[in-house]
Every structure is written in C-alpha cells, then in structure tokens.
C-alpha positions in Angstrom: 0.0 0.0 0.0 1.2 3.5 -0.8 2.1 6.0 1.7 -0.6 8.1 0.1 -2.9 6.1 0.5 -2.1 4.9 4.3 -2.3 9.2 4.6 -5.8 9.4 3.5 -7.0 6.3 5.6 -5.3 7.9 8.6 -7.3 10.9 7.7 -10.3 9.1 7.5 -9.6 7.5 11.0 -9.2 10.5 12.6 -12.3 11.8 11.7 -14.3 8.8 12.5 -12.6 9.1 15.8 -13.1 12.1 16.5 -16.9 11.8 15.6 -17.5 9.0 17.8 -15.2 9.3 21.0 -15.1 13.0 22.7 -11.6 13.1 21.5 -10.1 16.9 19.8 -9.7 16.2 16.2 -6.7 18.6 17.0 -4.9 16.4 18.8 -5.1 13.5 16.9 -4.1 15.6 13.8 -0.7 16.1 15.6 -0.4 12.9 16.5 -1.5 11.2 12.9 1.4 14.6 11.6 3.9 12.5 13.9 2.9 9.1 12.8 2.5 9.3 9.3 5.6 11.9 8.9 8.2 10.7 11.0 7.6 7.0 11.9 6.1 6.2 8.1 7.1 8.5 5.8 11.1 9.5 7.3 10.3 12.8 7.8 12.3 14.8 10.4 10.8 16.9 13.1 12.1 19.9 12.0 10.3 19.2 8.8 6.7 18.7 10.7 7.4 21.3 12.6 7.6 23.3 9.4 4.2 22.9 8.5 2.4 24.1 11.3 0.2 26.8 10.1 1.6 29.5 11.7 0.5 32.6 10.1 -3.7 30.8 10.5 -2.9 30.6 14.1 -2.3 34.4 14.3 -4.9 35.1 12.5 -7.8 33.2 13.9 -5.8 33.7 17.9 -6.2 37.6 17.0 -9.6 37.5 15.8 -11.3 35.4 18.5 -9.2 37.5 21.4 -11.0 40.9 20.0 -14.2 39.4 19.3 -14.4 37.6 23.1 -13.8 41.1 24.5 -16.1 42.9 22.0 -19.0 40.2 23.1 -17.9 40.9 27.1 -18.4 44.0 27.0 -21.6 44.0 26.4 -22.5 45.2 22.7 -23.5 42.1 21.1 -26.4 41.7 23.9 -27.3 45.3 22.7 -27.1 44.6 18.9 -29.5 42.1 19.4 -31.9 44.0 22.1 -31.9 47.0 19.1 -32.8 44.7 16.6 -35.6 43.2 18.6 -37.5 46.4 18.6 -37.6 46.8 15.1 -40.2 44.5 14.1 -43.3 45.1 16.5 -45.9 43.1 16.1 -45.3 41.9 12.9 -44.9 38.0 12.6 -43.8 37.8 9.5 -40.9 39.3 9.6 -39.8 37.7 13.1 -37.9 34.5 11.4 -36.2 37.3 9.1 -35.3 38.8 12.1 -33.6 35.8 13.9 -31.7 35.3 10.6 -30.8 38.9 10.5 -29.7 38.9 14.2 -28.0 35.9 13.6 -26.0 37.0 11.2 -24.9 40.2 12.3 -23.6 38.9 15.1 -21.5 36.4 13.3 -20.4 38.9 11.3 -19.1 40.7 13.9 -17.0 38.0 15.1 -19.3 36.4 17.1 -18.0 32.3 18.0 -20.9 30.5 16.0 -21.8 28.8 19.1 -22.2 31.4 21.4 -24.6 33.2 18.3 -26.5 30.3 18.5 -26.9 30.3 22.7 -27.7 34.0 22.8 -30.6 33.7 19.9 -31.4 30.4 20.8 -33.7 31.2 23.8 -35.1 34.1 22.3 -36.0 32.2 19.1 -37.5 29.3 20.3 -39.7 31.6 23.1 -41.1 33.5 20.0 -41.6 30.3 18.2 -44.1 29.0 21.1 -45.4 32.6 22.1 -46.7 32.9 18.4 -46.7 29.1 17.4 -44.2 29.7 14.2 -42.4 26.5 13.9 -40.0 25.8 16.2 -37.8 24.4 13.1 -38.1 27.2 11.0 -36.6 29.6 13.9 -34.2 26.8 14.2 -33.1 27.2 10.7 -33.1 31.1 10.7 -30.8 31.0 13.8 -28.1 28.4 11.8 -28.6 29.8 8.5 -28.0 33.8 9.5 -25.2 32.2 11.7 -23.6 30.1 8.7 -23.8 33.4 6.4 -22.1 35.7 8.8 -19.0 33.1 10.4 -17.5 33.7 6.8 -17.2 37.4 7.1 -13.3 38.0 7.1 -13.2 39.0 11.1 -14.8 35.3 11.8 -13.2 32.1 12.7 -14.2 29.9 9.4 -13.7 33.3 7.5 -10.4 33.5 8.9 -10.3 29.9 8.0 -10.7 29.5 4.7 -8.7 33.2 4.1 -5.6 32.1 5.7 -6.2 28.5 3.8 -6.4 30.9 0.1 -3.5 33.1 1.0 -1.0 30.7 2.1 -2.1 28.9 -1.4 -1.3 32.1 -3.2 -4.7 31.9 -5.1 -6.4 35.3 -5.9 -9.1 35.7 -4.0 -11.7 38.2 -2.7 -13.1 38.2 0.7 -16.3 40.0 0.5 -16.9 38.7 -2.9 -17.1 34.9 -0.8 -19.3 36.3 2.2 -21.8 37.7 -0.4 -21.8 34.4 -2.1 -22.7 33.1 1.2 -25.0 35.2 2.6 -27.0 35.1 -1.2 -27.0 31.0 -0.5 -27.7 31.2 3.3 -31.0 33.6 2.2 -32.0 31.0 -0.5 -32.1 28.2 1.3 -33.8 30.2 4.4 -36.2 31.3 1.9 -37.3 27.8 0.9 -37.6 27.0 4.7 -39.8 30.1 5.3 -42.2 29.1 2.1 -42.3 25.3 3.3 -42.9 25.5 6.8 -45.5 28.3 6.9 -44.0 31.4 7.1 -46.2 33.2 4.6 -49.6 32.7 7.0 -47.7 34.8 9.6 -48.3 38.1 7.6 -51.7 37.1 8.1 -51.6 37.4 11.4 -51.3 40.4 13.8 -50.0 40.9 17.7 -49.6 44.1 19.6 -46.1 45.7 20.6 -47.0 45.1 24.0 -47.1 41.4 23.6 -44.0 41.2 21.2 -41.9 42.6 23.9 -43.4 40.4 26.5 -42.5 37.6 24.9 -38.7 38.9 24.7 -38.4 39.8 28.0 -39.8 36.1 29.1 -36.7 34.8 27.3 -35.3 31.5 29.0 -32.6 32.2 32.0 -30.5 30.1 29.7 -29.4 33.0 27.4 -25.8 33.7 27.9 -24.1 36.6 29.0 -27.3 37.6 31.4 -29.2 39.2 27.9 -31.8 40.6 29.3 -30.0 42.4 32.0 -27.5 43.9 30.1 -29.9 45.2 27.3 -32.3 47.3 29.8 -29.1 49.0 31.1 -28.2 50.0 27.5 -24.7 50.2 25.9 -22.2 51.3 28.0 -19.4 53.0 27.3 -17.3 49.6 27.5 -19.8 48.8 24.9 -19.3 51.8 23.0 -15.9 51.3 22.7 -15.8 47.5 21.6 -18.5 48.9 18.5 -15.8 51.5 17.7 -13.0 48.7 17.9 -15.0 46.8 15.0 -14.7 49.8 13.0 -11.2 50.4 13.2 -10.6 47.0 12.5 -12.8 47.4 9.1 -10.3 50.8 8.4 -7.5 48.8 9.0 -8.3 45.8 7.0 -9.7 46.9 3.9 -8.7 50.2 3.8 -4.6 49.6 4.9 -4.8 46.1 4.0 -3.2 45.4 7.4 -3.1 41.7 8.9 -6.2 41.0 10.8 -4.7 38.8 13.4 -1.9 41.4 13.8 -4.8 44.0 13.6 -7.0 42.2 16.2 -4.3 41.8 18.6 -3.6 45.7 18.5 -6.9 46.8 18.8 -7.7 44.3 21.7 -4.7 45.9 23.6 -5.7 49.1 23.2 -9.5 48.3 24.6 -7.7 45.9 27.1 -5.6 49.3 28.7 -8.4 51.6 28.4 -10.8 48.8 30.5 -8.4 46.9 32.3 -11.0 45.8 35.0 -12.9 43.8 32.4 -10.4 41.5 31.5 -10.7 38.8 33.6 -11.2 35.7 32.0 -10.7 36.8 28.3 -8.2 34.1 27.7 -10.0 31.6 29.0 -13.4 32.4 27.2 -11.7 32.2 23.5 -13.1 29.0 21.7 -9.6 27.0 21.9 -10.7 23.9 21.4 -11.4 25.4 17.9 -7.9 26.8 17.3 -6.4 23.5 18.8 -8.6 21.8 16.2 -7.8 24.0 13.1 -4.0 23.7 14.4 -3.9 20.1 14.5 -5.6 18.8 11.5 -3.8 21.6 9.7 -0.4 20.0 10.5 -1.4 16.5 9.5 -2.6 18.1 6.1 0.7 19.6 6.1 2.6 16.4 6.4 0.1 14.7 3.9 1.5 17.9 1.2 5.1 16.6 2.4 4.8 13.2 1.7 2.4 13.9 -2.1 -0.7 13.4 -1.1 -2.0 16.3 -1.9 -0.6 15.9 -5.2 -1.7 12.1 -5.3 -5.5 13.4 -5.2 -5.2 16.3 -7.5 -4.1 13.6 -10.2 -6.9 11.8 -9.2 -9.4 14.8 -9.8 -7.3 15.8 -13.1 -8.1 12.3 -14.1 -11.7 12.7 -13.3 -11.5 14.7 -16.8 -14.2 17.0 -15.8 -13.6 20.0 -12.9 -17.0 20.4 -12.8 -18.0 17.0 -11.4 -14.5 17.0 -8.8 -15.7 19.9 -7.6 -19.6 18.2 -6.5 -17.6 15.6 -5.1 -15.8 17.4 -2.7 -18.7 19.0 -2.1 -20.9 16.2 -0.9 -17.6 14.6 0.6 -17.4 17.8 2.7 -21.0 18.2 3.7 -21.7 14.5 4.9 -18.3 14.3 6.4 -19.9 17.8 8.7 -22.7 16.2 9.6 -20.7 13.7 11.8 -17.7 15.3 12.5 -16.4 18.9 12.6 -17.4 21.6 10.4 -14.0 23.7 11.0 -11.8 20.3 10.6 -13.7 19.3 7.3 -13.1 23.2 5.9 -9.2 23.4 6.8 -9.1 19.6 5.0 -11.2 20.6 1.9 -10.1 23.3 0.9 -5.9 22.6 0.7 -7.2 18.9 -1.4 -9.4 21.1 -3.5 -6.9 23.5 -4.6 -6.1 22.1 -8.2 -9.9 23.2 -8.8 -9.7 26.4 -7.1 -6.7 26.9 -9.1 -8.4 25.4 -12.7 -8.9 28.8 -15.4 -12.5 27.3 -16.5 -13.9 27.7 -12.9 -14.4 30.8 -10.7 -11.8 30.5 -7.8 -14.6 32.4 -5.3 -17.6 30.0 -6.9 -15.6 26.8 -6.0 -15.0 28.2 -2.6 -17.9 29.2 -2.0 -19.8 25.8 -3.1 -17.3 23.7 -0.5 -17.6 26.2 2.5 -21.7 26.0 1.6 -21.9 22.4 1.8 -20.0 22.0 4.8 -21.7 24.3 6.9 -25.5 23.8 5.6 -25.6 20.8 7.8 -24.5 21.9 11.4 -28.4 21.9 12.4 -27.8 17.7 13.5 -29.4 17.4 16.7 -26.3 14.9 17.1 -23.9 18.3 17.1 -23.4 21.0 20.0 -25.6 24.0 18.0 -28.2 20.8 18.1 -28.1 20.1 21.9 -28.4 23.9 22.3 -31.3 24.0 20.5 -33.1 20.9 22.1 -32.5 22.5 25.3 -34.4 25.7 24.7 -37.4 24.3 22.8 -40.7 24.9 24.1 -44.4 23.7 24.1 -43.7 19.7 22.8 -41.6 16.8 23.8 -38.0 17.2 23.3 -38.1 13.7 21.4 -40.7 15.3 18.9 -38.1 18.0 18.1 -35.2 16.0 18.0 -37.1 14.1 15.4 -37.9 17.3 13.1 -34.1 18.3 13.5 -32.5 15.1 12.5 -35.2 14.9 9.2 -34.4 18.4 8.3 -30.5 17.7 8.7 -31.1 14.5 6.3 -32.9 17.2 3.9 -29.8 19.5 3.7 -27.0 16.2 3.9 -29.2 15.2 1.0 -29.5 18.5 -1.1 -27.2 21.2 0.7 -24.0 20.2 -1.6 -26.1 19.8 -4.8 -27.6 23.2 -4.7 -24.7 24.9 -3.1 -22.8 23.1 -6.5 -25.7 24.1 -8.9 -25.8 27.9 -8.0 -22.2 28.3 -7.6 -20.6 26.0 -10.5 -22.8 25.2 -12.8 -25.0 29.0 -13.3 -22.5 30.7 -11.5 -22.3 34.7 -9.6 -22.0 37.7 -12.3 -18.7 38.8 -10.3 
C-alpha cells in the first residue's frame, strides 16, 4: 500500500474518531502529523514542525481575542436588544429577524456557538409565544449564523482566508461572504415558504405582547441578555463597537493583517478597560484553534509526503472539474454532519486547490460551493448547536423536536451540496 494512501486512511480514522469518541480532532491531527511523517514516511521533526500553520494561528488567535472582549463588553447583547425592537408586532418578519440577528452577530466576530446560545432562547420563546415553527426559527438561527461566520473578522472566514492566502490563489473576501450570505438567504427562503411562514403576515399581535414575549426569554441565554440590554450600551460597549470599525479601516482600507490587527486593537480596549479582563483568555473558543492547528499539521505532512498531489491527479483524471468539484462538495457536507465543520473546511479546501486553481472555474464559486456544503448541515441534533437548541425548545416533547431536526438535517446532507454546487458552478455569480 502506498504512503498516500495509508495518509488518507489515517485521515479518515481520525475523523471517524473524532466523531465518535469526545476526542479533539486537534490532537489526533498532531499525532497522525507525527505518525505518518516521522515514523512512516522518514520525515524529520524539524520538517513537521515546518508545516504548522503558523500565520492561520495568528490570524484566527487575534480575531477570536478581540471578538471575546467585544461580546464581554456587552455590545453584542445590545445589537441584538436594538434589533428586537424593530419589528413590533409583525410575525412575518420575526424569522427574518432571527436570521438577520444571527448573522450580524456572526459577522461581527461572534463564535458560531455562542450566536446560537444568545438567539437560541429568544427564538424558540417566540416560536411558542406565536406558534411559528420551532424548526423554521431553528433554521433562521443556523442559516444567518452560517452566512455571517464567513465574514473576514470570523473564525471559518479566517479559515478559509488564511487557507487561500497561504495557497497564493487570488481571491476576494467579500466577494465569498456575499456568495454566502446570497446562498444562506436561499435556502432560508425555501424554509420560510415550506414551513408556513407566509400565514404569519396574516396574522397580527400588539407591541406590548412582542416585547413580553422577549423579556420572558429562558434564563439560559448567555451573558445575562436581558439584563445587560435594559441597562443600555455602556461605554465599554461603545468602545468595543468602535473597535470593530477600526478593525474594518484597518483591514480593507490599509490592508493590514487581521490577526496582527486584532491583537492591537484588543490591547488598546484591554488598557483603556483593564478591570474587564478577567477571564478573556479563557473564554476564547480554543478547542477550535487547537482543532484547526492540528488537522492543519497533518494536512501539512500529507502535502510533504504527495498526497495532496496524489489526489489532484486523481481529480485531473476525473477529466471533468465540474463534477470534482460536486464531489468534494458532498464529501465535505456529509463528512460535517458527523464530524467537525472547521476540521472538514481546513481539510477541503488545501485537497481542492487544483480546482480552485483550474482557469475554467471561478476561484470564489468553487470556494464558496465547499464552505456552503460544509456548513449547511451543522443543524444535526447529534452536534453541540443541536443540543443547544433541544434545550431551549418549548411547548412539545423534546423527542418530537429531535425528530424534526434530525429529518431536516437529512434534507440539507441530501441536497445542501447539490444546490450549493448548482448555484455556484454550474450558473454561477456575475462577479
């Protein structure tokens, strides 16, 4: 057997082990790196040590160290308290709200998770306060949530951007967040049609009971919501919004580093509030950066030893980039339904880079189609978002729900990839 092969089957191991057993994919990507490179394969440790993604782990420490101070300080509960005002009384436009919410805060740098506990309670009240369905505001919550991680201040943004530029391929940020968001509204549109949304505009409450039902959010809301949003936005808060901005000057406008960026800014908040820092560190999502750091050094050592090369002779021989690219695709989105969504993006995206690469296909298209079809599925009641959601549900048996969850995640396994592929690839974005 080649070593190329025993590379992939390792890979393959440690996803199914990582899926099953509450074991970080993270570390079992630096130990398959070790394996594979220097017991298998010959290579030195110097030479593993080589390809740990150094310049991703910047990035995505910087941007999650910001972003955990931003959402202490308070302006994230307020974000969402603002938008919940907007819509008085109108149903219909409550689910677009949710996605709305959603997304902003994920845009803002927001952890996916923690977008996903604040709105989850308030959701899932509103769902059983005005009987919309429970899945739909389920959906809304993951789909805004999935458009807005990509923004270039979030962790799969950051992700897939560090993944593009370390590959050298020419690529455009907001260009791939538009893509998503356009694909996250489709498919939330669909939901809204098929699960009833269009007989909410046919029904009316009054302001008073819209905000009673936000203010008898669940106690499980992170961050104490509804007690930081009556106290309005501090000036803590005020200063975290500003720090976004900067970072958007910075970024686009300097085209400075973000990690290097985030890490400045979030010193300067950190010595103008240094009262409100404890526990800063230890609130960033590491067992995400762990992840992305570990599986990221096995693919690495996979490039090392020609793997990487070994499969893009297998999609060259496919004849047709077209078809490789709804392969990967699908490979990616039913590989996120059992394992994790961040491992599966730092994995597909290096193996899919003589199609990102290809002159006949749209380098943003292609990227956009993979990071689609992995995400689309994170709704699995088997996942974390899913447990969240379970917990929060009101007005039927948890079973019931779990039940509508798992069919609607078979739904988008089943046809997430294909229409991520079909709108992407095969008609394509005008830019």
């Amino acid at each position: 057997m080649s070593i190329e092969v025993i590379a992939l089957i390792v890979l393959l191991i440690v996803f199914i082990i990582s899926s099953a057993l509450p074991i970080s994919i993270g570390v079992l990507g630096f130990v398959a790196a070790y394996v594979v490179g220097s017991l298998i394969s010959g290579l030195s440790l110097d030479e593993i040590y080589s390809v740990f993604p150094a310049d991703l782990f910047i990035l995505i420490v910087g941007v999650t160290y910001l972003f955990t101070i931003i959402q202490k300080s308070g302006a994230i509960d307020w974000i969402a308290d603002w938008g919940l005002k907007l819509v008085r009384g109108h149903l219909g436009l409550i689910p677009w709200l949710i996605f709305g919410l959603s997304f902003v805060l994920a845009s803002f740098g927001t952890y996916g998770l923690a977008v996903v506990s604040l709105m989850a309670p308030i959701a899932l009240r509103m769902a059983y306060q005005y009987k919309i369905s429970a899945v739909l505001m389920s959906i809304m919550i993951i789909m805004g949530m999935n458009a807005g991680t990509y923004s270039p201040v979030s962790v799969f943004g950051a992700i897939v951007n560090g993944v593009m530029q370390s590959s050298n391929l020419l690529f455009s940020p907001m260009l791939f967040l538009l893509n998503l968001f356009l694909f996250f509204t489709v498919v939330s549109a669909i939901a809204f049609f098929a699960l009833g949304g269009l007989r909410l505009f046919k029904l009316s409450r009054s302001a008073q009971n819209f905000v009673a039902a936000a203010a008898e959010v669940s106690p499980a809301a992170t961050n104490d919501f509804n007690e930081k949003s009556k106290n309005g936005l501090t000036l803590y808060g005020g200063v975290a919004l500003a720090a976004i901005a900067v970072l958007c000057i910075l970024a686009i406008g300097f085209d400075m580093n973000i990690g290097i960026a985030c890490f400045i800014i979030g010193l300067v908040v950190a010595l103008l509030f240094p009262s409100k820092q404890d526990g800063i560190i230890k609130e960033m999502p590491w067992g995400v950066i762990f992840l992305v750091s570990g599986i990221l050094t096995y693919v690495g050592v996979m490039e090392k030893v020609g793997v990487i090369d070994y499969v893009t002779g297998l999609i060259e021989d496919l004849g047709n980039p077209t078809i490789a690219t709804l392969m990967i695709s699908y490979v990616g989105g039913v590989g996120s339904a059992f394992a994790s969504t961040a491992g599966f993006l730092a994995t597909m995206f290096p193996i899919a880079e003589p199609l990102l690469q290809n002159p006949v296909l749209s380098t943003v298209d292609v990227a956009s189609a993979i990071a689609a079809s992995n995400s689309i599925v994170d709704l699995s009641p088997f996942s974390t978002v899913g447990a969240i959601l379970l917990a929060n549900v009101q007005g039927m048996k948890d079973r019931i729900f779990f039940k509508q969850l798992l069919l609607t995640a078979v739904v988008l396994v089943a046809c997430g990839p294909g229409l991520a592929w079909f709108l992407f690839v095969i008609i394509g974005t005008p830019w």
